[in-house]
C-alpha positions as CSV (number, residue, x, y, z in Angstrom):
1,X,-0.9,12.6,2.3
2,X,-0.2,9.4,0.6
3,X,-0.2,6.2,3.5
4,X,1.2,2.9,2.9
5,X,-0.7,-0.3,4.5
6,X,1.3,-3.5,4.8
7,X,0.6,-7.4,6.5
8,X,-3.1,-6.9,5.4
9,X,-5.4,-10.0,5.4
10,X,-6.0,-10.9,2.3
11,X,-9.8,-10.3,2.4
12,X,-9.5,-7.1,3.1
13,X,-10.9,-4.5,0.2
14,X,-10.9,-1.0,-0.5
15,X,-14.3,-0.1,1.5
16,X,-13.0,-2.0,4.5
17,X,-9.5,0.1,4.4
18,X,-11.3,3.0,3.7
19,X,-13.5,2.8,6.8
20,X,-10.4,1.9,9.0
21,X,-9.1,5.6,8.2
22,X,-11.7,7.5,8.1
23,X,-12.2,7.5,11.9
24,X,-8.7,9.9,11.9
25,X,-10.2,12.0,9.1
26,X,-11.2,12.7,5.2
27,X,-10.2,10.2,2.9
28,X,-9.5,10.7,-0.6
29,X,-9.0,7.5,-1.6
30,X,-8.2,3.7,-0.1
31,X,-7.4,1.2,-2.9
32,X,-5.9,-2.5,-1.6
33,X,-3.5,-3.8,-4.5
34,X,-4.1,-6.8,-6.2
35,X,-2.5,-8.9,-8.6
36,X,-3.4,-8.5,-12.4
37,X,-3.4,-12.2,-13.4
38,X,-5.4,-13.7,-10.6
39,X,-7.2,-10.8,-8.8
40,X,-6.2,-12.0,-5.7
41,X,-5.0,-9.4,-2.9
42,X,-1.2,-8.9,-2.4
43,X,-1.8,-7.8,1.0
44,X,-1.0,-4.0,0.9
45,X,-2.7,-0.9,-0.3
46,X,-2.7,2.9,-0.1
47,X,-5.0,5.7,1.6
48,X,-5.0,9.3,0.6
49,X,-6.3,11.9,3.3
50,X,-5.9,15.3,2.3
51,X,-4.9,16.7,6.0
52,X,-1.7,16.1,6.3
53,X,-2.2,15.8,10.2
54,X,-4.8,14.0,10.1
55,X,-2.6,11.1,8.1
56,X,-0.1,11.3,10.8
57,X,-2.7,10.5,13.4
58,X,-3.7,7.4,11.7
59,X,-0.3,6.2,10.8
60,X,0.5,6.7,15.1
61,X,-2.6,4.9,16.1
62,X,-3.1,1.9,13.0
63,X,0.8,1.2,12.9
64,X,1.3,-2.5,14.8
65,X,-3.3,-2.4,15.2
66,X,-4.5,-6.0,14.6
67,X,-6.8,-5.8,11.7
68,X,-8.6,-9.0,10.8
69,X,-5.9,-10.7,12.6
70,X,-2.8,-9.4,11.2
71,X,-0.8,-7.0,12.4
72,X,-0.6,-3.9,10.0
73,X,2.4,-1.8,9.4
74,X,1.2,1.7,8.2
75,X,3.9,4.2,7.5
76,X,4.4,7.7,4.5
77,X,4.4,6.3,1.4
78,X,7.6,6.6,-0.3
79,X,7.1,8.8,-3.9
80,X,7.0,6.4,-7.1
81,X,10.7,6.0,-8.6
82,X,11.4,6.7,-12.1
83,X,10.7,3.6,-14.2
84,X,8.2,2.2,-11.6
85,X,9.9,-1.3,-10.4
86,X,13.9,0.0,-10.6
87,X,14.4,0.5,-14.2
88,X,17.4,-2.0,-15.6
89,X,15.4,-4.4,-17.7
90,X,16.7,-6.1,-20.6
91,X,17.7,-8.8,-18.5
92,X,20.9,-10.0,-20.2
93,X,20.8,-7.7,-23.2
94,X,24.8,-7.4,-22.9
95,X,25.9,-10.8,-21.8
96,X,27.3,-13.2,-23.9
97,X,24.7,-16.5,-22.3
98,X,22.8,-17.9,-24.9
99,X,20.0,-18.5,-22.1
């Protein structure tokens, strides 16, 4: 099961998130993501557990938990759309602006 963290403090990493889940169970993976220019946190980040009730558990019990201060919002992670940020592009490859 593939869990979605929000509202994380921004020093959180990967071990940290890790650890948080891995009192409800097996984790596959727990990566907080961060932005490509700077490095810096952007304050969410995903968990995989491979028991599917077990990743229920956690989101019941860490969704609203105060974690380094902040209160996180843990829900199912919604599958990855086509395209990756909503497709479109090209800006205004059809308009007639000049700018």
């Amino acid at each position: 099961m593939n869990i979605y963290v929000a509202n994380l403090n921004y020093k959180v990493q990967d071990e940290h998130l890790r650890e948080l889940f891995e009192e409800y169970g097996e984790v596959s993976s727990a990566k907080v993501i961060s932005d490509r220019e700077t490095g810096q946190s952007r304050g969410f980040g995903f968990v995989e557990m491979p028991d599917e009730n077990d990743g229920l558990t956690a989101i019941e019990e860490l969704d609203g938990a105060e974690v380094q201060g902040r209160a996180i919002k843990v829900n199912k992670a919604r599958p990855k759309t086509e395209g990756g940020n909503g497709g479109g592009g090209g800006g205004r490859r059809f308009s007639n602006q000049r700018y």
